[in-house]
C-alpha positions in Angstrom: 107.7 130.9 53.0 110.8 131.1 50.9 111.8 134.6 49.8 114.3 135.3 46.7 115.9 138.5 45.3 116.8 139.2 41.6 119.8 141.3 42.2 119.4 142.8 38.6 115.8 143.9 38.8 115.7 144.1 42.2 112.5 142.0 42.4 111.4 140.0 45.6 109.5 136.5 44.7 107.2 135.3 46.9 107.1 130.9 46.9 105.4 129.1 49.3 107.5 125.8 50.3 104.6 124.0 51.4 102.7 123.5 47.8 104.9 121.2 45.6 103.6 123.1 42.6 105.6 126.6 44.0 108.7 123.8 45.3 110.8 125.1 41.7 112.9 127.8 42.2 113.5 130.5 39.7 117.2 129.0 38.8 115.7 125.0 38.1 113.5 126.6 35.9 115.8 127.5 32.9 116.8 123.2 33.6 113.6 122.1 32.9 113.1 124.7 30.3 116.5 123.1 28.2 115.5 119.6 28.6 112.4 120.9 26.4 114.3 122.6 23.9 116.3 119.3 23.4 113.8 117.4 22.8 112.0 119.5 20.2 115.5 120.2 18.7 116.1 116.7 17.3 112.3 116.6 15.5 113.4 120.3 13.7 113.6 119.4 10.0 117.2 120.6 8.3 116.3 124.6 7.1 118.3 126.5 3.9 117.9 129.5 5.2 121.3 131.3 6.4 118.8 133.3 8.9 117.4 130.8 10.7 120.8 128.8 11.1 122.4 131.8 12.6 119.4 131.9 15.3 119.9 128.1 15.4 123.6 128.3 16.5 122.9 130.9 18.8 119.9 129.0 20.6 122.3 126.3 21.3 124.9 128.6 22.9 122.4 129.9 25.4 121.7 126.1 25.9 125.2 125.2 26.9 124.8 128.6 29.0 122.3 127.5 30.8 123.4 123.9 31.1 126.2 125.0 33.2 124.8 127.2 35.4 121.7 125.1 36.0 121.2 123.1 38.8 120.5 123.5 42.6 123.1 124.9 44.6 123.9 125.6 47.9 124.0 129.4 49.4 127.3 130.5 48.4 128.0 128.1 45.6 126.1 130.5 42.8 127.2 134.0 42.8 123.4 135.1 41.7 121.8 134.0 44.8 122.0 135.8 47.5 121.8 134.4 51.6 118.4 136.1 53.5 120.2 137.8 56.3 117.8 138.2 59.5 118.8 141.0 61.5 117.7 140.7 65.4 119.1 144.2 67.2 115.4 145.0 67.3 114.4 141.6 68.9 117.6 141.5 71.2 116.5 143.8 74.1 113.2 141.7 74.5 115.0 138.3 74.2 116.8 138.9 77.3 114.2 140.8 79.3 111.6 137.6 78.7 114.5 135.1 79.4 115.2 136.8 83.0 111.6 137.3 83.6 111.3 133.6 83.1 114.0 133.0 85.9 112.2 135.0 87.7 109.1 133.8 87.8 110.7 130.6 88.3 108.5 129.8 91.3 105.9 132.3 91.4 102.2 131.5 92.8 99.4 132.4 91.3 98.5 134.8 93.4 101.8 137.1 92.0 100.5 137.7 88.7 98.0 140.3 89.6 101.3 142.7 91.0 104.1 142.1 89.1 106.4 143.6 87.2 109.9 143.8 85.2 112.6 143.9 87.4 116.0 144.3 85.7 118.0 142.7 88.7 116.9 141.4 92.0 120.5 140.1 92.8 121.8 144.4 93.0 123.8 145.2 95.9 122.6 147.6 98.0 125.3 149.9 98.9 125.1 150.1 94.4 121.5 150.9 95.3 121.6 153.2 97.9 124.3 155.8 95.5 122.0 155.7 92.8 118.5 155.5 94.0 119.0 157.4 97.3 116.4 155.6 99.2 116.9 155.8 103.2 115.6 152.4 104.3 114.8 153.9 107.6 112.7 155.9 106.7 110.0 152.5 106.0 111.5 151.2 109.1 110.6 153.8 111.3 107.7 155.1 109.4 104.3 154.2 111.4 101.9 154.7 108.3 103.7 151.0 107.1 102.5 148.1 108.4 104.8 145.8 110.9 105.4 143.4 108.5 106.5 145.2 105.4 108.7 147.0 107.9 110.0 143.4 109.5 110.8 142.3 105.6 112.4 145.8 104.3 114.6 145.2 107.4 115.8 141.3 106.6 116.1 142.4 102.9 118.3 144.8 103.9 120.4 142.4 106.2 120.6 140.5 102.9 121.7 143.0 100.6 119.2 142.4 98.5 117.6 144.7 96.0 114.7 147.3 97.5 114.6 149.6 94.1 111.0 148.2 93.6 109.8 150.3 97.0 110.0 153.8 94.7 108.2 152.3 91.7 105.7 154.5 90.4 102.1 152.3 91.0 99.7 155.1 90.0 98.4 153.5 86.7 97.6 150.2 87.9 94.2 149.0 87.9 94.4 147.8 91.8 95.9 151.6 92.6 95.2 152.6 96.2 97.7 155.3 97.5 96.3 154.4 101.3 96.9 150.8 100.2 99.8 150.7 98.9 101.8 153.2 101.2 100.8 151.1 104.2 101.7 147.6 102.3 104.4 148.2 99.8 106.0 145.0 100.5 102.9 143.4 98.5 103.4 145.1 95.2 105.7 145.0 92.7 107.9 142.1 94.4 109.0 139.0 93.1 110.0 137.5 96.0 107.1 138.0 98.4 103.3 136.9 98.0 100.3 138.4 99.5 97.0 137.3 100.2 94.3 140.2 102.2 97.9 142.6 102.6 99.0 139.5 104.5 102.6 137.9 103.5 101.8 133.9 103.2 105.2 133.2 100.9 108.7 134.4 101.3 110.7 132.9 98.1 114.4 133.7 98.7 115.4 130.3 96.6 118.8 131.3 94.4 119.6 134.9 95.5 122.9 134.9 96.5 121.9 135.8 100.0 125.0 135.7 102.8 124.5 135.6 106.8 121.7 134.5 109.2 118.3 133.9 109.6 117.3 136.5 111.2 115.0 136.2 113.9 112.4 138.4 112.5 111.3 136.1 110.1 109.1 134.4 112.8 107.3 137.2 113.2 104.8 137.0 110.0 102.2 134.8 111.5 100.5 134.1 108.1 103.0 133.0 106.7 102.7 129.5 105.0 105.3 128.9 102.9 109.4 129.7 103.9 111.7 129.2 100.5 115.4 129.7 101.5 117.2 127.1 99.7 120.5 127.5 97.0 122.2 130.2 98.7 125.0 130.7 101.4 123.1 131.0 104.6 125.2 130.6 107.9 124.6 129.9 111.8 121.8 127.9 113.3 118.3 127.2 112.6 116.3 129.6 114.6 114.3 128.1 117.6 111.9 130.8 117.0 110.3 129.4 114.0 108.2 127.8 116.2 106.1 130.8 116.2 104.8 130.2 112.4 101.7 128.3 113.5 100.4 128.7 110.2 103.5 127.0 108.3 103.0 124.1 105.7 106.7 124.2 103.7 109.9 124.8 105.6 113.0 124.5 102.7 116.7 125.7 103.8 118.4 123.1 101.9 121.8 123.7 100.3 122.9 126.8 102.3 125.9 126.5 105.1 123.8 125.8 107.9 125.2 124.3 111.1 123.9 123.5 114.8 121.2 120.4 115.6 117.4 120.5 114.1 115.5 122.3 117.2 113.2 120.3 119.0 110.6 123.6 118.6 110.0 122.5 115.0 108.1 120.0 116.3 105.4 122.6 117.3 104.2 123.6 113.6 101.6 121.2 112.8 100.4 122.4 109.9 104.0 121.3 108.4 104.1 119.4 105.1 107.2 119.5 103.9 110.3 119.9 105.9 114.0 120.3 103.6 116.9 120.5 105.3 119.3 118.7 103.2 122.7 119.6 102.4 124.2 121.8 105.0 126.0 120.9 107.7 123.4 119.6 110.5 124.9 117.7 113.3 123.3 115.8 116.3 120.0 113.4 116.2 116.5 113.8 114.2 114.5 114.9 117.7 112.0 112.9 119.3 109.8 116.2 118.8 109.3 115.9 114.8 107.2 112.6 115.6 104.0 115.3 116.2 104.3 117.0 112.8 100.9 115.0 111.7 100.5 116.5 108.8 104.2 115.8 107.6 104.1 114.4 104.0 107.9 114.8 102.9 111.5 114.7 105.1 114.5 115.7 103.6 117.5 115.2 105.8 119.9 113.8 103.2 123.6 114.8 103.2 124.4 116.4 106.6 126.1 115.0 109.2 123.0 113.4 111.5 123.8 110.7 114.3 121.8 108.2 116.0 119.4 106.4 115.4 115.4 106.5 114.0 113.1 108.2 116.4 110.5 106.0 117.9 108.1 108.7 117.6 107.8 108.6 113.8 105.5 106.1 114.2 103.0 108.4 114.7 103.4 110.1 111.5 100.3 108.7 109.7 101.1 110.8 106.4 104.8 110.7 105.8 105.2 109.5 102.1 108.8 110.2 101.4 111.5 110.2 103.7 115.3 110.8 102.7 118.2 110.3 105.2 120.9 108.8 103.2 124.4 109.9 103.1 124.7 110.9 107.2 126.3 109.1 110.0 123.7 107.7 111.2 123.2 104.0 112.7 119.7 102.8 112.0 119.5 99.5 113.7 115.1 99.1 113.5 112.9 100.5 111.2 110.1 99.1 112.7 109.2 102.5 113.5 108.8 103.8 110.3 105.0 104.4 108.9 103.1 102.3 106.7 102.0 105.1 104.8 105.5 105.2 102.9 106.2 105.4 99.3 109.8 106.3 99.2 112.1 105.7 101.6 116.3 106.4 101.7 118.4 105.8 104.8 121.8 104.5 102.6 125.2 105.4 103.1 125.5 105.7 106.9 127.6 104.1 109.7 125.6 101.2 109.7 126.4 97.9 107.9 126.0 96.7 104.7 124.5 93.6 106.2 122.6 95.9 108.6 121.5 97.9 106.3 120.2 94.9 103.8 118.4 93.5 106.5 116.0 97.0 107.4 116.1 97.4 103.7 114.6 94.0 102.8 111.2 94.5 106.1 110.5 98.0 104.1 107.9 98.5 101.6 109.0 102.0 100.3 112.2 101.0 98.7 110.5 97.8 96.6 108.0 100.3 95.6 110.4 103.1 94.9 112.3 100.8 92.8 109.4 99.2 90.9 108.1 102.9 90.0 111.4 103.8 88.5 111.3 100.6 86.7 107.8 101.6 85.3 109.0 104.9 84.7 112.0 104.0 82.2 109.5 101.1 80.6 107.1 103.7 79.5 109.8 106.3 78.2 111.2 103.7 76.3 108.1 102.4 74.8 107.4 105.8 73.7 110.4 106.3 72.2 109.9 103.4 70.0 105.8 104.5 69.7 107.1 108.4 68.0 109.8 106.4 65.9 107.6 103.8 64.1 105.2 107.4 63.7 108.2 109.2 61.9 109.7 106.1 59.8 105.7 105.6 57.9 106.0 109.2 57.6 108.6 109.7 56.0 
């Protein structure tokens, strides 16, 4: 819709773009009107009459007129039409509350919807916090009538710096309020960054938040928990043995933090592991014989650390592995004949080994003619679609 104003009567006309009838605007129409009057102006037979001359000349005067100031201009170019001016104060305080929302719920499960809400900034410091909230963390610490692991999170959250405004949020008129409920779980509600399933934590998503430090050996402690998200900040130290404890693990991501130390053999225990993402830190040492019992293993990430040595024989026995990425270490992979057939994708370039070394493995695996050939496939079908939505648009037009 196309809306006009008439500065001198003030009058708003309504034209609908989309119906070529309604497509002449208000100025065009005096054009079309002229081109009329010229044409009926060379049939008029010659009159006597001084009265109708006089209205004769002044026709034609309006005619030049509106000759001149006919035609379709651009805003700015004719002084009578005025640019629609959108004003969006109103619509700017919601703009950037649904864009951070959006970052936020970058990666959150299904499961999150049902407890959510706005917060303004999850990335606050909390000494900022503490002066203007006045929250004592100890007091959920210390505080028996909350359960061990909200306690266990509060704490590590608070090692992190990391915002805990959303403890004090007033629940009452939700529909799943239950004062009982959520005094002893309050880790559950109202958080982004943790996921719930029977007042049970099964995700901590810590991807992007700045965080600084360790992990802290608490983390092992929530025994549900199946899913660990830690990658994108500036994590420090070693890779706690501990983690062994998380029986009930399936996705294990620390990548691109400041990690250092060697992979701990103990990771070997969780066998309900899928996906294991350790890449880019600062990992030294050899992949472990120990990650050969991770059965259920689907995905290995170990790209761009500094890993020695060479492949584990035990890998072998990792029947689901799909995609497996240890380029750009120091190792020397001199066989591959331990690697699984059930790979897809497969990187283990730029290491210490030869180029003629590294041809040779190259050429005896599967998984890097098949990654290629699916990249191939990939850009053929973009390409043919391009050409598909092109050959649409020229009959179109």
């Amino acid at each position: 819709m196309v809306l006009l104003k008439n500065k001198n009567n003030n009058i708003f006309l309504l034209f609908n773009k989309k119906n070529k009838r309604n497509e002449i605007y208000p100025y065009e129409l005096s054009k079309r009107n002229t081109k009329n009057q010229k044409k009926s102006k060379s049939t008029t037979t010659k009159v006597n009459n001084k009265k109708r001359l006089k209205q004769k000349t002044a026709k034609n005067k309006t005619h030049k007129s509106n000759k001149i100031n006919s035609g379709r201009k651009r805003y700015g170019q004719n002084n009578k039409l005025n640019k629609r001016r959108t004003s969006t104060e109103q619509y700017s305080s919601w703009s950037n509350e649904s864009k951070q929302q959006k970052l936020l719920n970058k990666f959150k499960h299904k499961i999150k919807n049902k407890n959510i809400m706005n917060i303004d900034n999850h990335k606050q410091n909390t000494n900022n916090y503490f002066n203007n909230t006045m929250i004592n963390i100890n007091n959920y610490i210390n505080n028996n009538n909350v359960s061990k692991e909200c306690q266990n999170i509060i704490s590590i959250m608070g090692k992190w710096n990391m915002d805990l405004s959303w403890i004090d949020n007033d629940l009452s008129n939700e529909d799943y309020y239950n004062e009982s409920n959520i005094n002893k779980y309050p880790c559950c509600y109202n958080n982004n960054n943790i996921v719930c399933k029977n007042n049970n934590i099964v995700e901590l998503n810590f991807e992007e938040c700045e965080i600084e430090g360790e992990i802290p050996e608490e983390i092992s402690e929530f025994q549900y928990l199946t899913k660990l998200f830690l990658g994108t900040n500036r994590l420090t130290g070693t890779i706690p043995k501990s983690l062994d404890k998380l029986e009930n693990l399936e996705y294990l991501w620390l990548y691109y933090n400041n990690l250092t130390g060697t992979i701990p053999p103990t990771l070997g225990k969780l066998s309900n592991l899928k996906s294991l993402n350790l890449h880019g830190n600062n990992i030294i040492g050899t992949i472990p014989e120990e990650l050969g019992n991770l059965s259920q293993l689907e995905t290995l990430d170990l790209h761009y650390n500094q890993i020695e040595g060479d492949l584990p024989s035990s890998f072998k026995n990792l029947s689901n592995l799909k995609r497996i990425y240890l380029n750009y270490n120091k190792m020397n992979i001199t066989d591959v004949s331990s690697m699984p057939s059930s790979l897809e994708v497969c990187y283990f370039d730029n290491n210490e080994m030869s180029n003629t070394v590294y041809n040779e493995q190259k050429d005896s695996l599967e998984c890097y003619s098949s990654a290629y050939s699916s990249i191939v496939s990939i850009s053929l079908q973009g390409i043919l679609l391009i050409v598909i939505i092109n050959i649409i648009l020229l009959f179109k037009n």
